[in-house]
DOFIPA-791505 format. One record per residue: x, y, z of N, C-alpha, C, CB in turn. Coordinates in steps of 0.05 Angstrom, whole numbers, padded with zeros to 5 digits, always signed. Glycine has a CB too. Example, Ala and Ser with C-alpha at 12.3 -4.5 7.8 and 13.67 -1.06 7.14 Angstrom:
// DOFIPA-791505
+00264-00114+00156+00246-00090+00156+00264-00066+00156+00226-00089+00181
+00257-00045+00142+00273-00021+00143+00258+00001+00157+00282-00012+00114
END
This chain:
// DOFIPA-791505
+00193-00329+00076+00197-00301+00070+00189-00295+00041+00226-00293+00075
+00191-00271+00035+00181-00259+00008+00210-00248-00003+00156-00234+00012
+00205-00252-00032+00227-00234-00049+00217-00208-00071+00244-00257-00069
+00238-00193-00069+00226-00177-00091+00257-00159-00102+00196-00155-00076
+00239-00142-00113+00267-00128-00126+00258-00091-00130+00275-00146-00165
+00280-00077-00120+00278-00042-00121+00297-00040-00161+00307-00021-00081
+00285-00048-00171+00298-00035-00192+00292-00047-00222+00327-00037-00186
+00301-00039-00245+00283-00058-00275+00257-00041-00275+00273-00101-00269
+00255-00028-00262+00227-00012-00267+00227+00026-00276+00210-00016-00233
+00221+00039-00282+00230+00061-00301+00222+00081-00270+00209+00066-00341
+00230+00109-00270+00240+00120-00249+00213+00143-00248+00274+00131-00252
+00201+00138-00261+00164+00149-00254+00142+00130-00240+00148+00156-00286
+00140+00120-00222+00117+00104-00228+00090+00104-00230+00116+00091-00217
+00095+00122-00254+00060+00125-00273+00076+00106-00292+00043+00164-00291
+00104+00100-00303+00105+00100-00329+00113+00055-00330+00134+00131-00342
+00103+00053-00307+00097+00020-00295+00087+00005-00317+00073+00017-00270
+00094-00008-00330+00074-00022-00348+00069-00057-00338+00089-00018-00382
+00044-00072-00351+00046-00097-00355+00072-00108-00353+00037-00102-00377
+00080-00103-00375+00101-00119-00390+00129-00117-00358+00112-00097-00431
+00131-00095-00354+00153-00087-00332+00145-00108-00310+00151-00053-00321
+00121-00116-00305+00111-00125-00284+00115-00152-00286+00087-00118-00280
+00109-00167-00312+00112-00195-00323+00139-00202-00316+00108-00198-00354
+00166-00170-00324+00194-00188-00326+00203-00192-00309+00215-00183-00337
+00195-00171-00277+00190-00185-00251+00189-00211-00236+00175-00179-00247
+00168-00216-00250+00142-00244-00233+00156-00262-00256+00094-00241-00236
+00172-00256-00280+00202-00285-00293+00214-00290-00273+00230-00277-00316
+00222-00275-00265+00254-00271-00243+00243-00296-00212+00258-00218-00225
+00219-00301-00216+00204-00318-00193+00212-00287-00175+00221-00357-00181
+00194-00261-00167+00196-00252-00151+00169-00240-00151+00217-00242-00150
+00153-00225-00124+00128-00225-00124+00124-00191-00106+00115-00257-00108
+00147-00174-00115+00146-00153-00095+00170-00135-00112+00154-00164-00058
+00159-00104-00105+00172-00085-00122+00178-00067-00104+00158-00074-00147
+00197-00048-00115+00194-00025-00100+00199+00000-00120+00215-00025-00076
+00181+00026-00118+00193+00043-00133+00188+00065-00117+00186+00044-00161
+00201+00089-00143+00209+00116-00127+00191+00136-00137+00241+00126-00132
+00188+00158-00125+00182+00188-00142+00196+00204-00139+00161+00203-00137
+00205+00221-00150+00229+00249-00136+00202+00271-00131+00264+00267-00168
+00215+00287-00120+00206+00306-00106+00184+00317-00123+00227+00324-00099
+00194+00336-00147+00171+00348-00165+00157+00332-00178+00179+00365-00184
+00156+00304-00176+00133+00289-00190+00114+00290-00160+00142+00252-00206
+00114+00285-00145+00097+00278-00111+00066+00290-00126+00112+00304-00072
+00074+00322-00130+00040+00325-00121+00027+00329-00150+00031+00357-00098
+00043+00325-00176+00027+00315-00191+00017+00286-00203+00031+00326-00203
+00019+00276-00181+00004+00244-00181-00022+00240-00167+00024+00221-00166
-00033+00242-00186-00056+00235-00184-00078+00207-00172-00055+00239-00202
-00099+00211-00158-00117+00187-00150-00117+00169-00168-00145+00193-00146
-00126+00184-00194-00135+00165-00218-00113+00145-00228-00143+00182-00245
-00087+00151-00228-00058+00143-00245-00051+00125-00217-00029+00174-00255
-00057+00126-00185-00051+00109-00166-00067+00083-00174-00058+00120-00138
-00088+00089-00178-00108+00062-00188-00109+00047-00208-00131+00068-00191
-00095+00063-00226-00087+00050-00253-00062+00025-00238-00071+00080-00280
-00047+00039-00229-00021+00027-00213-00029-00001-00202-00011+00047-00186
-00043+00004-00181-00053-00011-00166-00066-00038-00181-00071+00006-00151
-00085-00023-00201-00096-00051-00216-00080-00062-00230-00116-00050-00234
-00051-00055-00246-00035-00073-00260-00013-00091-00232-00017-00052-00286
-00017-00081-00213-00005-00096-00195-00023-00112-00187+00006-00083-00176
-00047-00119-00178-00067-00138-00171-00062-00161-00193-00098-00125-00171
-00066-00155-00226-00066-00169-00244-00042-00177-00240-00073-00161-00266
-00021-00176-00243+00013-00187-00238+00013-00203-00215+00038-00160-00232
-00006-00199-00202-00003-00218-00169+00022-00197-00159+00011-00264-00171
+00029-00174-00155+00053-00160-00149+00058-00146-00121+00056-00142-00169
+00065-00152-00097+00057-00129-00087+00082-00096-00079+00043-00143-00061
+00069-00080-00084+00078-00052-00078+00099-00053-00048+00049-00031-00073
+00120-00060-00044+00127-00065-00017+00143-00042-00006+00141-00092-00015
+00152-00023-00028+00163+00009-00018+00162+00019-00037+00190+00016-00007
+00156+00049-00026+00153+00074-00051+00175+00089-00031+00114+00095-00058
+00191+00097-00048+00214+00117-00042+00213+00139-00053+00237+00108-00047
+00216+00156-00034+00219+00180-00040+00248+00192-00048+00209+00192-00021
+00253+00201-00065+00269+00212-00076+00277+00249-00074+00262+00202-00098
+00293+00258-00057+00303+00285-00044+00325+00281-00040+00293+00294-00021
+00334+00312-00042+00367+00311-00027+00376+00332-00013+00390+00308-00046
+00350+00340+00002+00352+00354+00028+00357+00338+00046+00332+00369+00037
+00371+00356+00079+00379+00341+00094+00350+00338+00123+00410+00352+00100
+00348+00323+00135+00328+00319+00152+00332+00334+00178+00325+00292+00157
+00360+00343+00181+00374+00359+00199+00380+00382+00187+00396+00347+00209
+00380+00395+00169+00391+00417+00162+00377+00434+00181+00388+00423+00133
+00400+00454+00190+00404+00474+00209+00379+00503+00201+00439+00483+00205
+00372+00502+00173+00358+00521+00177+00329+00512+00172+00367+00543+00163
+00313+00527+00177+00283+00511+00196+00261+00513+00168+00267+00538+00234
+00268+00528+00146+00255+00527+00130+00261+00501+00106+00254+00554+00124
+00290+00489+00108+00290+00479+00093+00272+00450+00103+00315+00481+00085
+00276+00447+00136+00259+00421+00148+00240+00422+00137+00252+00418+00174
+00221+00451+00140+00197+00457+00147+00183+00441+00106+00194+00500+00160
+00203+00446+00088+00197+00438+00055+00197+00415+00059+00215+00444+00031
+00222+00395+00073+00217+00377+00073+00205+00355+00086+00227+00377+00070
+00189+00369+00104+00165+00353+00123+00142+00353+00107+00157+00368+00153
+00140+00379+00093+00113+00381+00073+00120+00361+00047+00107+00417+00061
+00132+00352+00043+00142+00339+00016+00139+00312+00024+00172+00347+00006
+00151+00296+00045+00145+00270+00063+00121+00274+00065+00158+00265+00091
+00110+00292+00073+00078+00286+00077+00063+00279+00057+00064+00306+00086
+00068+00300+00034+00058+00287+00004+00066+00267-00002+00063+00299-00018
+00085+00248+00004+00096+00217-00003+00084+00203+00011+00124+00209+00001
+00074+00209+00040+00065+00191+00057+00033+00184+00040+00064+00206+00091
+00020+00213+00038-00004+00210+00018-00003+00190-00003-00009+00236+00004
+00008+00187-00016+00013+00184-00044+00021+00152-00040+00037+00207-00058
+00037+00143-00023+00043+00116-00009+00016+00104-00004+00061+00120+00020
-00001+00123+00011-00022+00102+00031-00041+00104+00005-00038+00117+00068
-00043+00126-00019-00064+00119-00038-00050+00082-00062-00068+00159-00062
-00033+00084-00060-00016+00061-00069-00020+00037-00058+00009+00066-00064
-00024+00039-00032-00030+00018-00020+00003-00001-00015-00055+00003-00037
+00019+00026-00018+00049+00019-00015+00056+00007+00017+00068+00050-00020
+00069-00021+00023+00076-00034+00051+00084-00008+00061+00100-00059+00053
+00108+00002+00059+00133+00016+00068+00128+00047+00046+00166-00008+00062
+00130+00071+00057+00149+00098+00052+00176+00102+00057+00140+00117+00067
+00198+00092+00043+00220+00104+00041+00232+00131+00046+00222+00100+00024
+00251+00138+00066+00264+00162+00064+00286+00155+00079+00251+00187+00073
+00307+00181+00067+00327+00178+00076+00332+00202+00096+00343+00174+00056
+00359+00203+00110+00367+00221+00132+00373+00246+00123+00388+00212+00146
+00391+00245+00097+00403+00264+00086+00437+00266+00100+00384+00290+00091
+00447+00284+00087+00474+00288+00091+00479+00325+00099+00491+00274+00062
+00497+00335+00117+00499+00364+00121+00528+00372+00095+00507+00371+00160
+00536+00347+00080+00558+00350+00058+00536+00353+00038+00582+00322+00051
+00538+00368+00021+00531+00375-00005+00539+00358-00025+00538+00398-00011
+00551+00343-00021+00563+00328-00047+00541+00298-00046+00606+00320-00042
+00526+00302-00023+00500+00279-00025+00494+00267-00002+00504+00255-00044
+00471+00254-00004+00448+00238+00027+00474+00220+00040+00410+00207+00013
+00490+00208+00030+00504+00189+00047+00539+00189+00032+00485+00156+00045
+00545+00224+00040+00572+00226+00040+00576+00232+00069+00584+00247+00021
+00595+00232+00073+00605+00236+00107+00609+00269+00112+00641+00219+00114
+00603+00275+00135+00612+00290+00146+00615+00305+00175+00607+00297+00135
+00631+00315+00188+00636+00312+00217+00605+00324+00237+00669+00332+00225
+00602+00341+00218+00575+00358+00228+00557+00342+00229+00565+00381+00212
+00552+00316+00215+00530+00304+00220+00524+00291+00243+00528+00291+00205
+00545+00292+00263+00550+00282+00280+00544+00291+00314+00570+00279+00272
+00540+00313+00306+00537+00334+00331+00515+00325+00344+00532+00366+00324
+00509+00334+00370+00486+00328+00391+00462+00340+00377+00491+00342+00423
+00468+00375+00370+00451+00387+00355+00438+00380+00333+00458+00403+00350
+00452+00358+00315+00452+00347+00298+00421+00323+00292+00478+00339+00300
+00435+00312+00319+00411+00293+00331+00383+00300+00343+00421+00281+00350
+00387+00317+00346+00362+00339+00362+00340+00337+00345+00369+00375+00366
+00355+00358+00324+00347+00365+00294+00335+00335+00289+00378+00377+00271
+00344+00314+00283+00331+00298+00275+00309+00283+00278+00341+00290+00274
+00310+00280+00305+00288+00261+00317+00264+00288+00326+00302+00238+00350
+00272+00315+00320+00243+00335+00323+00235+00321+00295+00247+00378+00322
+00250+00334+00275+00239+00327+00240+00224+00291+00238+00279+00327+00213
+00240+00273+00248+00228+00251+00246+00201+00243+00267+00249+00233+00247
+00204+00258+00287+00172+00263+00305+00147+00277+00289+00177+00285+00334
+00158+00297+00274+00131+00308+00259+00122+00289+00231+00136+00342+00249
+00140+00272+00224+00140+00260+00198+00125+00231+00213+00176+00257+00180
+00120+00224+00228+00120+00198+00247+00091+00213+00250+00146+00191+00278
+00091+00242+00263+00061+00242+00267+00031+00248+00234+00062+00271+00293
+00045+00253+00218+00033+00246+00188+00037+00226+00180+00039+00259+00168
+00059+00203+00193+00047+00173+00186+00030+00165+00203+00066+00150+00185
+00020+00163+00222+00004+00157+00240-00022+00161+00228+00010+00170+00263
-00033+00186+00220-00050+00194+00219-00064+00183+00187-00045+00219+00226
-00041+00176+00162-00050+00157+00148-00053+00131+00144-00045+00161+00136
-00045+00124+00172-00036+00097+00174-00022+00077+00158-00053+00086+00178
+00001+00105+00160+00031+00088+00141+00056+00080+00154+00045+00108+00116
+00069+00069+00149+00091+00064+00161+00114+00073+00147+00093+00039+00166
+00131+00084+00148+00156+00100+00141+00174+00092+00151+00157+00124+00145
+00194+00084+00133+00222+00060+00144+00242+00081+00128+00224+00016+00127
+00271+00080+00149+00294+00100+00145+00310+00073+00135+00306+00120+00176
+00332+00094+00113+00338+00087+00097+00376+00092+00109+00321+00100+00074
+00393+00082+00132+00414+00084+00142+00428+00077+00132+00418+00079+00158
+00458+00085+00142+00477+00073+00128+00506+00083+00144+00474+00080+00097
+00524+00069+00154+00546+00081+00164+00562+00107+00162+00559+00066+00159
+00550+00121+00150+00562+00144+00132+00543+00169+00147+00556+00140+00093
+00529+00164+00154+00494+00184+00158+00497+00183+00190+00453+00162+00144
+00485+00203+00202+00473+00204+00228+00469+00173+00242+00444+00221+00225
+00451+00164+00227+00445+00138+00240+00466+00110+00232+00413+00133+00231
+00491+00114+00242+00515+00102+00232+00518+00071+00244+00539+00120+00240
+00493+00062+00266+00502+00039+00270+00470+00026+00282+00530+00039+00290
+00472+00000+00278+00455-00015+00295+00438+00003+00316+00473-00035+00310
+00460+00009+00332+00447+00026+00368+00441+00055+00357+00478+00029+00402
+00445+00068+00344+00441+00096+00340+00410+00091+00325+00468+00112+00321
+00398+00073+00301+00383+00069+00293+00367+00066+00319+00388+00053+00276
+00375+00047+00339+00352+00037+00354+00349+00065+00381+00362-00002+00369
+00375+00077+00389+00367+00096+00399+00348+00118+00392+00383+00101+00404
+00349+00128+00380+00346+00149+00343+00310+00140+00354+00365+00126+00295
+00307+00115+00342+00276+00115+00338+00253+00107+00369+00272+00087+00312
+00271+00098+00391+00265+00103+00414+00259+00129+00426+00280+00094+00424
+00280+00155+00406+00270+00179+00426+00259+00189+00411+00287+00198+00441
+00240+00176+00386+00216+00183+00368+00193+00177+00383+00216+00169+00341
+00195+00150+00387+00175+00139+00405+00141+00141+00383+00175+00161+00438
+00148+00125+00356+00121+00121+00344+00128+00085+00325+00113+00155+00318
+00104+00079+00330+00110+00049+00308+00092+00045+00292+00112+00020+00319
+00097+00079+00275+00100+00078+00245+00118+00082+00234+00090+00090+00233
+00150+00082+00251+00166+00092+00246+00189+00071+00249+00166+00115+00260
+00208+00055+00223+00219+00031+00227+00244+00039+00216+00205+00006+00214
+00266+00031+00206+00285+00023+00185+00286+00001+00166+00305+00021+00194
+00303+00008+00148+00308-00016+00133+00328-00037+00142+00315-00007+00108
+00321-00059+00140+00343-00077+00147+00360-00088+00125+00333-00098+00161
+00379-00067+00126+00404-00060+00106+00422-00072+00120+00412-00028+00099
+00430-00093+00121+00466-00101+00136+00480-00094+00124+00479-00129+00140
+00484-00092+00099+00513-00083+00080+00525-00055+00092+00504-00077+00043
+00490-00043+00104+00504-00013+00108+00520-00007+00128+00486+00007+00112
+00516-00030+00152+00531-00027+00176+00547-00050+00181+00515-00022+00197
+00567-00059+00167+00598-00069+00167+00609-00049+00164+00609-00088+00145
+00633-00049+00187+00645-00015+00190+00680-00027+00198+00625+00011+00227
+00684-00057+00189+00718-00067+00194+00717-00090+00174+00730-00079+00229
+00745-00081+00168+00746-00117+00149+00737-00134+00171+00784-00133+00136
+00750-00144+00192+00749-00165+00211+00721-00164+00217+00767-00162+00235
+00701-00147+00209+00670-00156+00223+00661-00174+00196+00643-00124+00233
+00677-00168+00182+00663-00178+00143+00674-00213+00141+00689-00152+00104
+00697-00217+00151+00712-00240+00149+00702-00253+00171+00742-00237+00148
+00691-00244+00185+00675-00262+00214+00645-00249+00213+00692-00255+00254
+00635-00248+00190+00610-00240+00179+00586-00250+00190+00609-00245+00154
+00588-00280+00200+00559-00279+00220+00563-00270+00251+00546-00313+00222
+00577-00265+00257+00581-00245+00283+00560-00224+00276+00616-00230+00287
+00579-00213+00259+00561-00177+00249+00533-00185+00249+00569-00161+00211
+00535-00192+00226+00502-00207+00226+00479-00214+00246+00504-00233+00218
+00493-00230+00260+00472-00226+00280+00477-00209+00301+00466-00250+00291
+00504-00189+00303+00498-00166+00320+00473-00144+00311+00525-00151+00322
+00474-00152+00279+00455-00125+00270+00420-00133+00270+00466-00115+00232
+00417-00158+00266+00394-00170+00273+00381-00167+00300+00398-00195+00268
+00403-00169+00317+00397-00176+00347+00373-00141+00354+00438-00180+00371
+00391-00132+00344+00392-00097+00346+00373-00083+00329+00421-00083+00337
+00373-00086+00307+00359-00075+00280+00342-00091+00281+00371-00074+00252
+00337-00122+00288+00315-00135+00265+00280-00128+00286+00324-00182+00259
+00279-00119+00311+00261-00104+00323+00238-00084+00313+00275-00093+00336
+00259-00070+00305+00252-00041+00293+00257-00046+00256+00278-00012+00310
+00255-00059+00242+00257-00071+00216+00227-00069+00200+00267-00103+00220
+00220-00054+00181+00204-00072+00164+00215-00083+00146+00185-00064+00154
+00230-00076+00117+00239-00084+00094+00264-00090+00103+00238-00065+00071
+00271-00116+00080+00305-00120+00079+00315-00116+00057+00316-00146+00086
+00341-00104+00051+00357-00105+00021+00377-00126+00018+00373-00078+00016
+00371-00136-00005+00386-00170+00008+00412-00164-00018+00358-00214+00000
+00431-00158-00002+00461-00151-00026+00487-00166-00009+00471-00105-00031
+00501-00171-00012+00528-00183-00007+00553-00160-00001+00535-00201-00035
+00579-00160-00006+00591-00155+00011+00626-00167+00011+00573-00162+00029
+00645-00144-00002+00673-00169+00003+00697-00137+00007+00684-00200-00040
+00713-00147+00016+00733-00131+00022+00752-00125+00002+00744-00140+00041
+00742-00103-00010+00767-00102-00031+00801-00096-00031+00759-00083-00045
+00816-00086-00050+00844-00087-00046+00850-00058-00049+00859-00105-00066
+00861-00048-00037+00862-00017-00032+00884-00008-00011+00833-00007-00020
+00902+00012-00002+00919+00019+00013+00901+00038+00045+00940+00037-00010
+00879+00037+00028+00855+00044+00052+00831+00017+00050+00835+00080+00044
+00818+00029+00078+00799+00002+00067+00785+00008+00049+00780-00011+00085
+00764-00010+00026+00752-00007+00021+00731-00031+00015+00759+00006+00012
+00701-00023+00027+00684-00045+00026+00654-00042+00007+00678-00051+00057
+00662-00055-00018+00640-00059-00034+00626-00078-00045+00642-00050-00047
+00601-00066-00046+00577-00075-00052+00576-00100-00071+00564-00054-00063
+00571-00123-00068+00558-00141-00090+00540-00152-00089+00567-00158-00098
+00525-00167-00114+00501-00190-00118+00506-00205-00094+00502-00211-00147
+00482-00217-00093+00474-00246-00073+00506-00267-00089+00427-00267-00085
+00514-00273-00071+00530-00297-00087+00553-00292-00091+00521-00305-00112
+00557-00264-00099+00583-00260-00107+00605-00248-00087+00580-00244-00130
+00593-00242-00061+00607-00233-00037+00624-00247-00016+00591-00223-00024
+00628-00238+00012+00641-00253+00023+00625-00255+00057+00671-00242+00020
+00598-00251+00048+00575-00244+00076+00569-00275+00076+00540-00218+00070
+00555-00289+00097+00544-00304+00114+00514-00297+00104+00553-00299+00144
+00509-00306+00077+00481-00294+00076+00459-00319+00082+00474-00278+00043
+00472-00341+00083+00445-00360+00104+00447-00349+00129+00450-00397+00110
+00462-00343+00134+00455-00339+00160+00435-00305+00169+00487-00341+00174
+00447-00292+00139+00428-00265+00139+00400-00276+00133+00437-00239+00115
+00386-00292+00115+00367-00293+00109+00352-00319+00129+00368-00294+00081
+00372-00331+00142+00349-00342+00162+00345-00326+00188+00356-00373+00172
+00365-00303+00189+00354-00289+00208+00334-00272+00208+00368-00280+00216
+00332-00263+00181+00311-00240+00170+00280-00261+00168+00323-00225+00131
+00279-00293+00166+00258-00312+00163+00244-00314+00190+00269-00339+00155
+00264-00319+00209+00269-00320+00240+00246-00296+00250+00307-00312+00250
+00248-00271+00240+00241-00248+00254+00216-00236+00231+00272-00226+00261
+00215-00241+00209+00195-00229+00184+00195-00261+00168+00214-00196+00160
+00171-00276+00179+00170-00299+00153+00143-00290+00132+00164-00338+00168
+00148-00275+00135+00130-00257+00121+00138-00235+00097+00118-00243+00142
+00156-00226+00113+00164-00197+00106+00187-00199+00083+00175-00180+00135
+00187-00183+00063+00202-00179+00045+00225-00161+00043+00188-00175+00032
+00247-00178+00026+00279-00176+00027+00272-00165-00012+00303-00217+00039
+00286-00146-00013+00291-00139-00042+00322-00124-00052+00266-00119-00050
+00312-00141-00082+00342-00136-00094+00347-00111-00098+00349-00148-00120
+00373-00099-00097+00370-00075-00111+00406-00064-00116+00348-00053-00092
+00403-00044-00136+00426-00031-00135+00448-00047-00169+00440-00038-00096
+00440-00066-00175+00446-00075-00196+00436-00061-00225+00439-00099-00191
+00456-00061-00240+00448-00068-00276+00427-00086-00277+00474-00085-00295
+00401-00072-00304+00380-00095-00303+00380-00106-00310+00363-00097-00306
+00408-00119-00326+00409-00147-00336+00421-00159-00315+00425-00152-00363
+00432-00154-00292+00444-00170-00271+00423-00187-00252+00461-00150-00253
+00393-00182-00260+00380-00188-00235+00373-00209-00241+00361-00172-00225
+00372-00218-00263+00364-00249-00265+00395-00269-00255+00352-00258-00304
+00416-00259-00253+00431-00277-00238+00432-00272-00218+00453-00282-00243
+00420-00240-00192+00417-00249-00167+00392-00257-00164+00425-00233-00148
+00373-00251-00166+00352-00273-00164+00359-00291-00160+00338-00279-00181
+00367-00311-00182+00374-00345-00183+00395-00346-00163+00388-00358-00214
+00417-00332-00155+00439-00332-00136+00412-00334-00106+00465-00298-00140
+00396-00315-00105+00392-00308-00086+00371-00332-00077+00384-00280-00086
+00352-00345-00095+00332-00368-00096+00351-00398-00081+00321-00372-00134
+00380-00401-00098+00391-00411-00088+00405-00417-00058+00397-00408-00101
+00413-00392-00046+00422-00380-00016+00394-00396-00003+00425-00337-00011
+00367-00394-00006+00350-00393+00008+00342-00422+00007+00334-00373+00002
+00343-00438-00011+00337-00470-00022+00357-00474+00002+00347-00484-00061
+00386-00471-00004+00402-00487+00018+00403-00480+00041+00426-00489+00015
+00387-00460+00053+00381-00451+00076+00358-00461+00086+00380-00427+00075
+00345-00478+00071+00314-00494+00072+00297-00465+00085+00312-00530+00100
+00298-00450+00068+00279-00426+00072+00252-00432+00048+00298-00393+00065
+00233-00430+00052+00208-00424+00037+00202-00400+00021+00189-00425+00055
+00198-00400+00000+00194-00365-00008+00161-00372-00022+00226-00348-00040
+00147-00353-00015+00124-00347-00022+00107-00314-00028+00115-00361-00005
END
């Protein structure tokens, strides 16, 4: 398998440098991911993609997701706000395939205002779903046509709240340019699936790793709280079954790239090494 990392890199990527690329390919990792928000899309230019492109050739680096950055919802009820944000994915999809980006990033959105992956009951509706898989059929048919692939960005919280809703979801899309991310952290939804963590694991593999291009390789522990609560950590520092996540992600993508993300950028040189390690004792290969 391949490693890489979504983050340590500045939140334009025109403003990519050498040097950013070098502290990368320290970390022993060979794959990036970055973002654009919305009002940068259409002033990026051919010329500034190529510039890109060539400091990534020189780095040996490759581009493995460009994420788009919005916080409209993909379902929102009224037809003009879809209608902005199909034209805006489309300019990312552009802007991806001039990149020579693996993966286009997007997310579902949220019908809560308070953000893409707060909860709310409305997101939940039949109508809800409708709404979605029309919006992700026309966004599927402008990846097609640049021959990109566009991976959803889920999470227990969102419309697409589990394993089967993902796999239903992109069945009644019916395109394969159209994948998810293989995020496990996002879909542990009980302590007891976390504490018997290769269960989950390979329920979500079994299910998700099909329809998968990218993985986000993060950990996972049950915290102490009078409600539950389940957060996020480094490779290493959790309470997940992550040999058993990363030989399943080897199993199904020995190819395909798992990246860090979501950390402080001084944290990534200890998951890296955490994460280099998981994979040595897993007699996994990284290349």
């Amino acid at each position: 398998m391949r490693l890489g990392i979504d983050g340590m890199l500045p939140s334009d990527p025109r403003d990519i440098t050498e040097e950013h690329l070098r502290a990368v390919r320290d970390l022993k990792l060979t794959g990036i991911g970055c973002r654009a928000a919305a009002a940068e899309l259409f002033s990026i230019t051919p010329a500034e993609c190529d510039t890109l492109k060539a400091r990534l050739r020189a780095a040996e680096i490759d581009l493995v997701q460009f994420a788009l950055s919005f916080g409209e919802c993909l379902f929102d009820p009224e037809p003009a706000v879809r209608d902005r944000l199909i034209e805006l994915i489309g300019r990312g999809i552009e802007v991806g395939r001039s990149l020579d980006a693996s993966f286009v990033l997007i997310r579902t959105g949220s019908l809560n205002p308070a953000g893409s992956y707060s909860p709310d009951p409305a997101n939940h509706s039949p109508q809800a779903r409708e709404r979605l898989i029309s919006t992700l059929r026309q966004v599927a048919d402008k990846a097609e046509a640049e021959g990109v692939t566009v991976v959803i960005e889920t999470h227990l919280l969102t419309l697409m709240d589990s394993p089967e809703s993902n796999r239903d979801i992109l069945a009644a899309v019916g395109s394969d340019r159209l994948a998810v991310v293989m995020d496990y952290v996002n879909h542990f939804q009980t302590m007891h699936q976390v504490f018997n963590s290769a269960d989950r694991l390979n329920h979500i593999f079994d299910v998700m790793g099909p329809i998968s291009g990218v993985g986000h390789c993060k950990d996972l522990i049950v915290d102490s709280g009078l409600t539950l609560h389940l957060v996020e950590k480094m490779p290493g520092r959790g309470q997940l079954d992550l040999v058993t996540a990363l030989q399943r992600w080897e199993g199904q993508y020995p190819n395909g790239y798992m990246l860090l993300e979501h950390l402080a950028d001084k944290d990534y040189a200890e998951a890296a090494a955490n994460t280099h390690a998981i994979l040595a004792a897993a007699r996994i290969s990284v290349h």
